[in-house]
DSSP file (Angstrom, degrees, kcal/mol; ACC not computed):
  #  RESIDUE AA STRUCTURE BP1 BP2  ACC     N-H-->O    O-->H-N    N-H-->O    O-->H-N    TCO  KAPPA ALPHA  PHI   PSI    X-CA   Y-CA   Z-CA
    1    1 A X              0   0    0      0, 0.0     2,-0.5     0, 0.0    47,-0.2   0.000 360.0 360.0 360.0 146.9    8.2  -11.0   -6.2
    2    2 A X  E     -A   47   0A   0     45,-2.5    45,-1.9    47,-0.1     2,-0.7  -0.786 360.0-162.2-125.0  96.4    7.3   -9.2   -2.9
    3    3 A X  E     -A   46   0A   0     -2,-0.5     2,-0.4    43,-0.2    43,-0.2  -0.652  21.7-175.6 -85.0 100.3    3.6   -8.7   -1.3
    4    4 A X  E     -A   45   0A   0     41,-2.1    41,-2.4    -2,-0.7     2,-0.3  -0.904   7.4-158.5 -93.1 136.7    4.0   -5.7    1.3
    5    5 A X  E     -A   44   0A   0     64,-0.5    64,-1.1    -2,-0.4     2,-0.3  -0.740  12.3-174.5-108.2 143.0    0.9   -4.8    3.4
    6    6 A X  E     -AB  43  68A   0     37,-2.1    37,-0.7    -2,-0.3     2,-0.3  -0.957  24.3-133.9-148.7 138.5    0.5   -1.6    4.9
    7    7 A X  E     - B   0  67A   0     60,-2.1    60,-1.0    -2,-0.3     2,-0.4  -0.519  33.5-176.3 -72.5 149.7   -1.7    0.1    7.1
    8    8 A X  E     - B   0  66A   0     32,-4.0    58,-0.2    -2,-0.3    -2,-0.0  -0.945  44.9-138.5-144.4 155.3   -2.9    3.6    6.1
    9    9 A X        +     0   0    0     56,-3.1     2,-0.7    -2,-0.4    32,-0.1   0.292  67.3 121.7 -83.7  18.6   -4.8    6.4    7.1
   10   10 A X        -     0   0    0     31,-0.3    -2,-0.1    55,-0.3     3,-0.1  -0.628  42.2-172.4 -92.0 108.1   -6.4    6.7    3.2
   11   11 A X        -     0   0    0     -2,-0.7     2,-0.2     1,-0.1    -1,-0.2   0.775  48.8  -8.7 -76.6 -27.6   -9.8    6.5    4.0
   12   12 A X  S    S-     0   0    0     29,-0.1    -1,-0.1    25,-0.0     4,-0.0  -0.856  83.6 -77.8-178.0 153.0  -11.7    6.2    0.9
   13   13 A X  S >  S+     0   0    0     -2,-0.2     3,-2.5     1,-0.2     4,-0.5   0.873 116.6  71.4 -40.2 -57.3  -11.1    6.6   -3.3
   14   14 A X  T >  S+     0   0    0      1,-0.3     3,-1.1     2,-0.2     4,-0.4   0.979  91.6  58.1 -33.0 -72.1  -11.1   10.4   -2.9
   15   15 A X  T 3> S+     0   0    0      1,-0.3     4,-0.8     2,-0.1    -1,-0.3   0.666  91.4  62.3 -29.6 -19.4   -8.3   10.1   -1.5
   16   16 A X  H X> S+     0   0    0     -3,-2.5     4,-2.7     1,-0.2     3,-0.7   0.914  70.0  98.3 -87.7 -47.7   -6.4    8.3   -4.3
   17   17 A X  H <> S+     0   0    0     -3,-1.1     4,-0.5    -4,-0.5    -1,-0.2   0.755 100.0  28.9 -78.5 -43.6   -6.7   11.3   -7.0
   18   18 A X  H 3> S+     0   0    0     -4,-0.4     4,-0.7    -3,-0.2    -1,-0.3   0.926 128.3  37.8 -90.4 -25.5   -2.9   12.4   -5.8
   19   19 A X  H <X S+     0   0    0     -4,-0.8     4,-1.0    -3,-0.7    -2,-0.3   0.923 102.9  75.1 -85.3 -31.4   -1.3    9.2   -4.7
   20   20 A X  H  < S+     0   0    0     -4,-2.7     3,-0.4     1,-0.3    -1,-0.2   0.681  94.7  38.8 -20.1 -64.2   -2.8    7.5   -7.1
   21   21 A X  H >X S+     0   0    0     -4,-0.5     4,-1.9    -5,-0.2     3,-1.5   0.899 115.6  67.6 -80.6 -45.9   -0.7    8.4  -10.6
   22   22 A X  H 3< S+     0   0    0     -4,-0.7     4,-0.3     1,-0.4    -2,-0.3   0.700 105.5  29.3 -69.9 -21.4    2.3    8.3   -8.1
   23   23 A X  T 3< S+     0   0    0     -4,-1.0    -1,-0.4    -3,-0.4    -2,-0.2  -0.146 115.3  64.1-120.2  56.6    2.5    4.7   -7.2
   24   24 A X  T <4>S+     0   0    0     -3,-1.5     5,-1.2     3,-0.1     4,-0.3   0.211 111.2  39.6 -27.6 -47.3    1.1    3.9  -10.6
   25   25 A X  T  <5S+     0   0    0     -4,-1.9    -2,-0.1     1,-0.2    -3,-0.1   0.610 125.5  35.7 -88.1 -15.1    4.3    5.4  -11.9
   26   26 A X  T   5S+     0   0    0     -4,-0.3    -1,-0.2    -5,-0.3    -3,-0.1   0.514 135.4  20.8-112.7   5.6    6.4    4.1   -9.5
   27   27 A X  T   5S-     0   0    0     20,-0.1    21,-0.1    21,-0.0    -2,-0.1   0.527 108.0-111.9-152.4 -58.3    4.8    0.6   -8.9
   28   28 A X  T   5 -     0   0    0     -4,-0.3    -3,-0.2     2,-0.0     3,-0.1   0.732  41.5 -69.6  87.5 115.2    2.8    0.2  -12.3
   29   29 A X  S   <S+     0   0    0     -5,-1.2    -5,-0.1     1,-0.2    -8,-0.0   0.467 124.4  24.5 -23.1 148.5   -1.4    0.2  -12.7
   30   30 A X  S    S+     0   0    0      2,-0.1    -1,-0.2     1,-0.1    -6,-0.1   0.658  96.0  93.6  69.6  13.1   -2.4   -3.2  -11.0
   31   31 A X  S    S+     0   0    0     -8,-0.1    15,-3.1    -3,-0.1     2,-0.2   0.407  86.5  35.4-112.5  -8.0    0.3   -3.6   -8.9
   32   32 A X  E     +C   45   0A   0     13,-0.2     2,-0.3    -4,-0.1    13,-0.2  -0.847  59.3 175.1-140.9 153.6   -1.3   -1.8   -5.6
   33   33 A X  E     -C   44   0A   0     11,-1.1    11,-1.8    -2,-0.2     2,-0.5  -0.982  24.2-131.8-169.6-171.5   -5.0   -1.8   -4.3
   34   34 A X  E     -C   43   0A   0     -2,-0.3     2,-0.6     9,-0.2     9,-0.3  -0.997   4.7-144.5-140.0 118.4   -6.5   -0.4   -1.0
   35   35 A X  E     +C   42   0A   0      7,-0.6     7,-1.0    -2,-0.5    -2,-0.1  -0.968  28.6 174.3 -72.7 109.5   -9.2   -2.7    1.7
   36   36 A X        +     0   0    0     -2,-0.6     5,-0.3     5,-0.2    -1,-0.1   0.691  63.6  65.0 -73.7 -29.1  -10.9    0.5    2.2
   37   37 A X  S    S+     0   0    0     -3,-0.1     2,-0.6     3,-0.1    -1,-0.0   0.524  84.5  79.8 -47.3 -20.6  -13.3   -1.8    4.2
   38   38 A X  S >  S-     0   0    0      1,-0.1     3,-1.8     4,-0.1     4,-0.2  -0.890  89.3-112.4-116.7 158.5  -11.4   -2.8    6.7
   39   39 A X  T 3  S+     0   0    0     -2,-0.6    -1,-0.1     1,-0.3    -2,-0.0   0.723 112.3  53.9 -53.4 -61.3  -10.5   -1.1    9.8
   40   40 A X  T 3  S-     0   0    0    -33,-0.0   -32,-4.0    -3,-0.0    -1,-0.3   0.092  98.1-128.1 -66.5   9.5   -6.8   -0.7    9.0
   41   41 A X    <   -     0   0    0     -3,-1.8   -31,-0.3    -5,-0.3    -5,-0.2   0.881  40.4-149.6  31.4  74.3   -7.4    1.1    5.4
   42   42 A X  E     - C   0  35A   0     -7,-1.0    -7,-0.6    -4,-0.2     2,-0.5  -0.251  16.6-159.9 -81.6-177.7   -4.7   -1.9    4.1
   43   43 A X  E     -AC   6  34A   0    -37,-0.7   -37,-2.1    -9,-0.3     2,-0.4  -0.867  15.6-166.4-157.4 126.8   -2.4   -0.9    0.9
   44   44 A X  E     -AC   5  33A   0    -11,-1.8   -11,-1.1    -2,-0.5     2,-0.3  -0.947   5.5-163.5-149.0 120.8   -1.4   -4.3   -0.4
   45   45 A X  E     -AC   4  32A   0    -41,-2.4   -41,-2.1    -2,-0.4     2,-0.9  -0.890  18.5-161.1-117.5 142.4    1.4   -4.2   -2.8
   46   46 A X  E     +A    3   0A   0    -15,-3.1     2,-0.2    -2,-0.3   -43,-0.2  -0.942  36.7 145.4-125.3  95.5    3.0   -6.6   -5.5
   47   47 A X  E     -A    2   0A   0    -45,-1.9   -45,-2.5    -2,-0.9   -20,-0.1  -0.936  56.6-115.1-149.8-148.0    6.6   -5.8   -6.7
   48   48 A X  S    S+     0   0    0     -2,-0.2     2,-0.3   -47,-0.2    -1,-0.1   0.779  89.4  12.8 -91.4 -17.3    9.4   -6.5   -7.7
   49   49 A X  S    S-     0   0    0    -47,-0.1     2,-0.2    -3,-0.0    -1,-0.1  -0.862  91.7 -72.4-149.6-154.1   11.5   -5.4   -5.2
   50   50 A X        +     0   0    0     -2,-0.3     3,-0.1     1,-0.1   -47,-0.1  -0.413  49.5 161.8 -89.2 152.1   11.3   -4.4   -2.0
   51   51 A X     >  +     0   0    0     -2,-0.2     4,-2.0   -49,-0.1     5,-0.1  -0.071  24.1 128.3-158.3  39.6    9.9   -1.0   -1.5
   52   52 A X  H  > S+     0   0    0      1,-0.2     4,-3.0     2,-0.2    -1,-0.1   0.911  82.2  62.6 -60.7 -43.3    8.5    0.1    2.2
   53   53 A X  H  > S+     0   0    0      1,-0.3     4,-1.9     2,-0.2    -1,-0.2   0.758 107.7  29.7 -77.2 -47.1   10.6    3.1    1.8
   54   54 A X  H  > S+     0   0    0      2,-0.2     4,-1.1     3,-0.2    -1,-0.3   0.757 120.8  56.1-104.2 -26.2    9.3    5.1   -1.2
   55   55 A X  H >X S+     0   0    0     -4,-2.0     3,-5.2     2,-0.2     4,-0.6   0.915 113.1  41.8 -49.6 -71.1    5.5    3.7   -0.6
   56   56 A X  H 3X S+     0   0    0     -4,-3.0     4,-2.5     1,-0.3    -2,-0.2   0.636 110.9  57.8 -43.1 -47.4    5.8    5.1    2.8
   57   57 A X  H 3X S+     0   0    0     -4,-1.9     4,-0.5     1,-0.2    -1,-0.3   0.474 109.1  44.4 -18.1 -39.6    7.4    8.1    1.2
   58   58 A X  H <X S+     0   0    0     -3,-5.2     4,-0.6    -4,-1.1    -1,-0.2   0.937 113.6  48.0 -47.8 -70.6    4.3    8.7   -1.2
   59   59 A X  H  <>S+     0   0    0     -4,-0.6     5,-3.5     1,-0.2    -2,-0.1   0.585 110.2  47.2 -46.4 -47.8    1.9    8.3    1.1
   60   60 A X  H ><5S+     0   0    0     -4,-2.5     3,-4.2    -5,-0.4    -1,-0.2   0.892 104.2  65.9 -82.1 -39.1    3.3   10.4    3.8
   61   61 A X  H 3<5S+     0   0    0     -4,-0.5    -2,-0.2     1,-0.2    -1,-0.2   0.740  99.9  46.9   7.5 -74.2    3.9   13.0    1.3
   62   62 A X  T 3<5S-     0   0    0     -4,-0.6    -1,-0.2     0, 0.0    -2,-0.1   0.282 136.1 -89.3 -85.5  -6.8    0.1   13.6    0.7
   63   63 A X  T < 5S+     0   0    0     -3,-4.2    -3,-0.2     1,-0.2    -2,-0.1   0.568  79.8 154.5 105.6 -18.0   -0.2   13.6    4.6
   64   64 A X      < -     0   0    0     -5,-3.5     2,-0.6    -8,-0.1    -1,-0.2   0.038  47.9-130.3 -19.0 132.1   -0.7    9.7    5.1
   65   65 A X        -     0   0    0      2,-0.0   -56,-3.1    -6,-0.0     2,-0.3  -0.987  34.0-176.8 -97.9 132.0   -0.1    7.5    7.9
   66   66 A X  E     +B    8   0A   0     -2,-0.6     2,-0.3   -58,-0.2   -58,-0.2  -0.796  10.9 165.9-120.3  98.4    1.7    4.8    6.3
   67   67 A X  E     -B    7   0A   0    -60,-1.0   -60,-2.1    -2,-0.3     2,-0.3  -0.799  28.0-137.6-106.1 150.2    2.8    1.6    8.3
   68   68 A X  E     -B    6   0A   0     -2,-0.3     2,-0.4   -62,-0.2   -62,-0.3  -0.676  29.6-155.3 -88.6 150.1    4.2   -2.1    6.8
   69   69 A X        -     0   0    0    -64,-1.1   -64,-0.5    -2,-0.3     2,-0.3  -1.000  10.6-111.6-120.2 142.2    2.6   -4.6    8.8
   70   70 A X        +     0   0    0     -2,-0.4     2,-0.3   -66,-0.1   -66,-0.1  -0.512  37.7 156.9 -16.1  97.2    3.9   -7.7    9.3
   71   71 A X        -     0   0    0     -2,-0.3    -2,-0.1   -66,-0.1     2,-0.1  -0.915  26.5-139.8-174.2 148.5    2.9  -11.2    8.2
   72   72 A X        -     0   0    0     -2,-0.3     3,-0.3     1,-0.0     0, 0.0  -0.103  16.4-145.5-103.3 146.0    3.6  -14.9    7.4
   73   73 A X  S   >S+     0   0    0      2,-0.2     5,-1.6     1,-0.1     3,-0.4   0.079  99.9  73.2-107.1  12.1    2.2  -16.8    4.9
   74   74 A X  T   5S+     0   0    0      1,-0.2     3,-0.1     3,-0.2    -1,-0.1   0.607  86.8  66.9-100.2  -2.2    2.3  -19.6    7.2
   75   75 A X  T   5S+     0   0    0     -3,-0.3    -1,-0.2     1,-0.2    -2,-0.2   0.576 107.5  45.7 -76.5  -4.3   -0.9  -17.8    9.2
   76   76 A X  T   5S-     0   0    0     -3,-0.4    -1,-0.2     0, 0.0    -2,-0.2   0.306 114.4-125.0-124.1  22.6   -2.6  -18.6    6.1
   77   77 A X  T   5       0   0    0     -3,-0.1    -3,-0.2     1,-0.1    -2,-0.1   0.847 360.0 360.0  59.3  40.0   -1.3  -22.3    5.5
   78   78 A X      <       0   0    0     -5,-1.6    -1,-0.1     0, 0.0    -4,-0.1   0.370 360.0 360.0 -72.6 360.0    0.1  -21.8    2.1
């Protein structure tokens, strides 16, 4: 399993109505979700294999900035 983080420019739910059904289909419902709250508009993804390329690919698509960000699970003492 793979947990990708991304930063986005997707501001808000409005936003969702085209990317939405697209990484639904490509990803599968419950498998993606959006911090719209936080500063960095995160895209946090669960799959099965790795897949920076076709998110980013969506995203940008629709006109997105899409970046992976980096990060450890040893910042969070797991």
């Amino acid at each position: 399993m793979y947990i990708t983080i991304f930063k986005t420019s997707v501001v808000d739910k409005n936003a969702l109505f085209g990317i939405g059904p697209e990484l639904d289909a490509y990803l599968s419902v419950g498998n993606w979700s959006f911090a719209f709250e936080d500063t960095d508009k995160i895209l946090r993804v669960v799959s099965a294999s790795p897949c920076t390329q076709q998110v980013k690919h969506i995203l940008e698509n629709y006109g997105f900035f899409c970046e992976e960000l980096p990060y450890s699970l040893d910042e969070f003492k797991v």
